[in-house]
DOFI-169108 format. One line per 5 residues: number of its first residue (from 0); their letters; for each residue x, y, z of N, C-alpha, C. Coordinates in nm, 4 decimals, padded with zeros to 6 digits. Layout:
# residues N
NUM	A	X:Y:Z:X:Y:Z:X:Y:Z; ... $
***
This chain:
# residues 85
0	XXXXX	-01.2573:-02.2940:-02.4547:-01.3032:-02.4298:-02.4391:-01.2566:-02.5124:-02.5601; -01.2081:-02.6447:-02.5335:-01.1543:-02.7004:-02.6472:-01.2695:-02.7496:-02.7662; -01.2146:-02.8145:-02.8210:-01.3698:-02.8258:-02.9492:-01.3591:-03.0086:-02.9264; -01.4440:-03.0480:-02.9591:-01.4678:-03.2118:-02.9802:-01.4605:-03.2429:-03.0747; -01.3787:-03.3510:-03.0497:-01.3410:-03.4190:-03.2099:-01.4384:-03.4195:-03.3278 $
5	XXXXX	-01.5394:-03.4097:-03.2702:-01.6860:-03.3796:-03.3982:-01.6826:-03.2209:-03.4676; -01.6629:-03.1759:-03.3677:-01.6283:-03.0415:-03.3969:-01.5311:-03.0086:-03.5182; -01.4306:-03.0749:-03.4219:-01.2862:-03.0401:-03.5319:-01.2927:-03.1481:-03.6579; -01.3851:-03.2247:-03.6706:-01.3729:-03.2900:-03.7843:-01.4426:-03.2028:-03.8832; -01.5908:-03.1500:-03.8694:-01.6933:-03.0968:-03.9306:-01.6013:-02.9440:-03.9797 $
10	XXXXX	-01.4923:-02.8976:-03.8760:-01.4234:-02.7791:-03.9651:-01.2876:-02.8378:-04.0438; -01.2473:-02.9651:-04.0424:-01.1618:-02.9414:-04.1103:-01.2693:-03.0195:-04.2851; -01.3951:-03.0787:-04.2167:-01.4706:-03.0999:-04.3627:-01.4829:-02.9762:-04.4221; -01.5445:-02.8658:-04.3831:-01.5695:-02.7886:-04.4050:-01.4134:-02.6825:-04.4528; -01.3264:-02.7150:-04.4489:-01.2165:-02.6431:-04.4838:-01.1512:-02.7168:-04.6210 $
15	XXXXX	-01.2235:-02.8863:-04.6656:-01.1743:-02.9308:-04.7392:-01.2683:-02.8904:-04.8425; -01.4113:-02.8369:-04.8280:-01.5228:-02.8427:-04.9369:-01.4405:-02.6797:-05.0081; -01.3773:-02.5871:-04.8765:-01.3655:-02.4337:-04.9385:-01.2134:-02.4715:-05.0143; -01.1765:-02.5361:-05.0120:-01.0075:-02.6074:-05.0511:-01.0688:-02.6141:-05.2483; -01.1475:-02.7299:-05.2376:-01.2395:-02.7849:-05.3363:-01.2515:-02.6706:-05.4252 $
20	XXXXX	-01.3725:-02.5982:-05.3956:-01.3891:-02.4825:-05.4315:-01.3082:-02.3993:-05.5284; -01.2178:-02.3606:-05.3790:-01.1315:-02.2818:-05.4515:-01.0132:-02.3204:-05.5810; -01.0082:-02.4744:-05.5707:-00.9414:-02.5405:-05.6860:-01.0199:-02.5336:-05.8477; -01.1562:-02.5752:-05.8121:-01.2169:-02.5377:-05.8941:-01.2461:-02.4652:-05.9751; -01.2678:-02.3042:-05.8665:-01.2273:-02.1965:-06.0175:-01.1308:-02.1542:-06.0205 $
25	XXXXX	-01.0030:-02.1805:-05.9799:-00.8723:-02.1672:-06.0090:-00.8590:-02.2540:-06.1827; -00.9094:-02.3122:-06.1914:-00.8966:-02.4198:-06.3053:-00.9958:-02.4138:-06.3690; -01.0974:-02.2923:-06.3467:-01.2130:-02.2520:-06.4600:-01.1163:-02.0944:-06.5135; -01.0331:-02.0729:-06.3957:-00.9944:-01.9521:-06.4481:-00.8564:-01.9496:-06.5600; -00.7807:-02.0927:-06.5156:-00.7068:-02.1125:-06.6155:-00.7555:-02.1657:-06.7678 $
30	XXXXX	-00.8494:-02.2294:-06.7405:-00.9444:-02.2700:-06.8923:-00.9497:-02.0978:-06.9722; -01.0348:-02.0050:-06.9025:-01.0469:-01.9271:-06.9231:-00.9073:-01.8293:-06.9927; -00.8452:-01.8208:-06.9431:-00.7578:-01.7327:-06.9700:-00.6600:-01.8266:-07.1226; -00.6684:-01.9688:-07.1048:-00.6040:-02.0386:-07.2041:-00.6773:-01.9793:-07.3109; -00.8303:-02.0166:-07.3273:-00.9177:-01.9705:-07.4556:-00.8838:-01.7836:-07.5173 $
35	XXXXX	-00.8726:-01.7171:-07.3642:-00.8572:-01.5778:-07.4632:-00.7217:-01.6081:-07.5408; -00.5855:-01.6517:-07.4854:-00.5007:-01.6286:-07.5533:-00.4724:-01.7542:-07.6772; -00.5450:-01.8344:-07.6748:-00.5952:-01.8596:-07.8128:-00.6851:-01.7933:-07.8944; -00.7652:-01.7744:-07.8412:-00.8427:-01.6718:-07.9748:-00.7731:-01.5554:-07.9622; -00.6781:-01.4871:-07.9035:-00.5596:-01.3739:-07.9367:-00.4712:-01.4230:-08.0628 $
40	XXXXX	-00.4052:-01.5073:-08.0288:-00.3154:-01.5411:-08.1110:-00.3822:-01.6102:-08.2270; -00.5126:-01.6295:-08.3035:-00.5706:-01.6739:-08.4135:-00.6261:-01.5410:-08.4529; -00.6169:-01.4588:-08.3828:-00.6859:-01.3232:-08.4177:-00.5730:-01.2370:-08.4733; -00.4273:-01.2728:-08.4023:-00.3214:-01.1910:-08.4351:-00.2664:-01.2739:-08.6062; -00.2531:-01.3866:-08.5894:-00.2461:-01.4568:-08.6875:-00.3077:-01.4206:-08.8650 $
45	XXXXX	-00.4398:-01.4193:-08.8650:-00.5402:-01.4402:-08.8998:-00.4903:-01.2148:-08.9333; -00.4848:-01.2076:-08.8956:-00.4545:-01.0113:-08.9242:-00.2893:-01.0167:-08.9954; -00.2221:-01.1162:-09.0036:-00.0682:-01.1072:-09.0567:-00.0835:-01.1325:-09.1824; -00.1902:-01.2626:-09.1847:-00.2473:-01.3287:-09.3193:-00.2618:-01.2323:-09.3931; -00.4032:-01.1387:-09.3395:-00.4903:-01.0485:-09.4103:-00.4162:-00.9394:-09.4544 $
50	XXXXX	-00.2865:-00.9152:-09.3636:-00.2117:-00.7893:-09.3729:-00.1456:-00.8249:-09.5437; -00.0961:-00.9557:-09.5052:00.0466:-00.9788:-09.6325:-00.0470:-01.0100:-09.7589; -00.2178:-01.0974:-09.7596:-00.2529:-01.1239:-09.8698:-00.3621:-01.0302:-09.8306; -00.3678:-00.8907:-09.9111:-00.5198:-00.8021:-09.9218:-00.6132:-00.8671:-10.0121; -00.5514:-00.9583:-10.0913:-00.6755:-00.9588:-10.2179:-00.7346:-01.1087:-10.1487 $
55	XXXXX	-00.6889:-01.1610:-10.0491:-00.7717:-01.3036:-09.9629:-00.9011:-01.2399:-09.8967; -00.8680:-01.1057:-09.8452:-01.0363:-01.1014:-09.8249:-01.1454:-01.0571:-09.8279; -01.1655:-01.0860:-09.9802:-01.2307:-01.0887:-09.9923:-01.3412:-01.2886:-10.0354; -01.2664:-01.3248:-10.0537:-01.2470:-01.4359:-10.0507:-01.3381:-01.5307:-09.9343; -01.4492:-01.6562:-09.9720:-01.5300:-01.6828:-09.9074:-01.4715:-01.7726:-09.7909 $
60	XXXXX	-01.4870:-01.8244:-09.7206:-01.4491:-01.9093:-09.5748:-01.3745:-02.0193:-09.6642; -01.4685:-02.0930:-09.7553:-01.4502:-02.2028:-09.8156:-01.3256:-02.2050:-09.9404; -01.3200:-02.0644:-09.9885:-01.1801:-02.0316:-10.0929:-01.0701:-01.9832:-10.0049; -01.0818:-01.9193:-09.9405:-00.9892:-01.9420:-09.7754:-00.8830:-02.0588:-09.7934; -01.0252:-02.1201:-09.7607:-00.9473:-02.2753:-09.7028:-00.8881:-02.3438:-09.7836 $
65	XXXXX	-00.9382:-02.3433:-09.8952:-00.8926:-02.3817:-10.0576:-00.7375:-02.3489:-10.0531; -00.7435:-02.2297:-10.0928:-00.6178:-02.1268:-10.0537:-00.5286:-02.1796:-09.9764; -00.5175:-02.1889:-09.8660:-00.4094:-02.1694:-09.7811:-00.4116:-02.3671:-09.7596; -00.4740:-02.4510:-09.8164:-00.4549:-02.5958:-09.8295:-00.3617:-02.6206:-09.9653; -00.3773:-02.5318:-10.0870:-00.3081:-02.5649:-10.1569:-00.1387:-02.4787:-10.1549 $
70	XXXXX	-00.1852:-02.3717:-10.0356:-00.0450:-02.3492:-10.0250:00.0293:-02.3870:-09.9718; -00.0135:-02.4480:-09.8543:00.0828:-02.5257:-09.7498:00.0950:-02.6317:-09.8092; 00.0217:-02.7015:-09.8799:00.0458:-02.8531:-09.9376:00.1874:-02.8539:-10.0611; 00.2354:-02.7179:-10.1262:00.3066:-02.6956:-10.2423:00.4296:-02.6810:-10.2053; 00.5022:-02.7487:-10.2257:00.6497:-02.8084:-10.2780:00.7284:-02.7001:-10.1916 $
75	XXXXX	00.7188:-02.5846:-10.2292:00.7847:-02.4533:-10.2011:00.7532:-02.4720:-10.0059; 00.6638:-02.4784:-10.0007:00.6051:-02.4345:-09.8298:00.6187:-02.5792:-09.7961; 00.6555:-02.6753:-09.7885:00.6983:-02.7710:-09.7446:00.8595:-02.7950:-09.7124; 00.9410:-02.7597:-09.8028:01.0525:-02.7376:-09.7725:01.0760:-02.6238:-09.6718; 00.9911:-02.4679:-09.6812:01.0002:-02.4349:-09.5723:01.0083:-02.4613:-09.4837 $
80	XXXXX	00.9377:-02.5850:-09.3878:00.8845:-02.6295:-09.2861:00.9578:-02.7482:-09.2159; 01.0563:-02.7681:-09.3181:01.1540:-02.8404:-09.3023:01.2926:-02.8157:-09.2404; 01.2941:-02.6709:-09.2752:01.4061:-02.5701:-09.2428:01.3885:-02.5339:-09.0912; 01.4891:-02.5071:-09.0323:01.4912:-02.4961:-08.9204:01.4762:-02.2601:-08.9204; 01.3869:-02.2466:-08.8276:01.3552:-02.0804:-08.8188:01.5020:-02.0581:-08.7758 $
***
């Protein structure tokens, strides 16, 4: 039996809410997966640091930051950054 236009409207609403949906956590799942591989790569980072300077950590959050502001800010690591890798 054919369906009535009420019919076929209410499934194709109903096909736009599961459309919806499914966009939705498609794009909670990409949020998601962006954040692990940022906190991967600040974690991998953050272990190269610790690897090359042992005596940083002991070193508080705040001498950290000290640290690695007056190194990037110094003459030497600026011209680095200038250089092409």
């Amino acid at each position: 039996m054919a369906k009535s236009k009420t019919e076929k409207i209410a499934d194709i609403q109903e096909q736009i809410t599961q459309l919806e949906n499914q966009r939705k956590r498609l794009i909670q799942q990409q949020k998601e997966q962006e954040r692990k591989d940022r906190t991967r790569r600040l974690c991998k980072r953050a272990g190269h640091l610790e690897c090359m300077l042992p005596d940083t950590i002991s070193f508080t959050d705040e001498q950290f930051k000290i640290f690695l502001e007056k190194t990037i800010l110094s003459e030497s690591a600026r011209k680095l950054s200038t250089q092409s890798p």
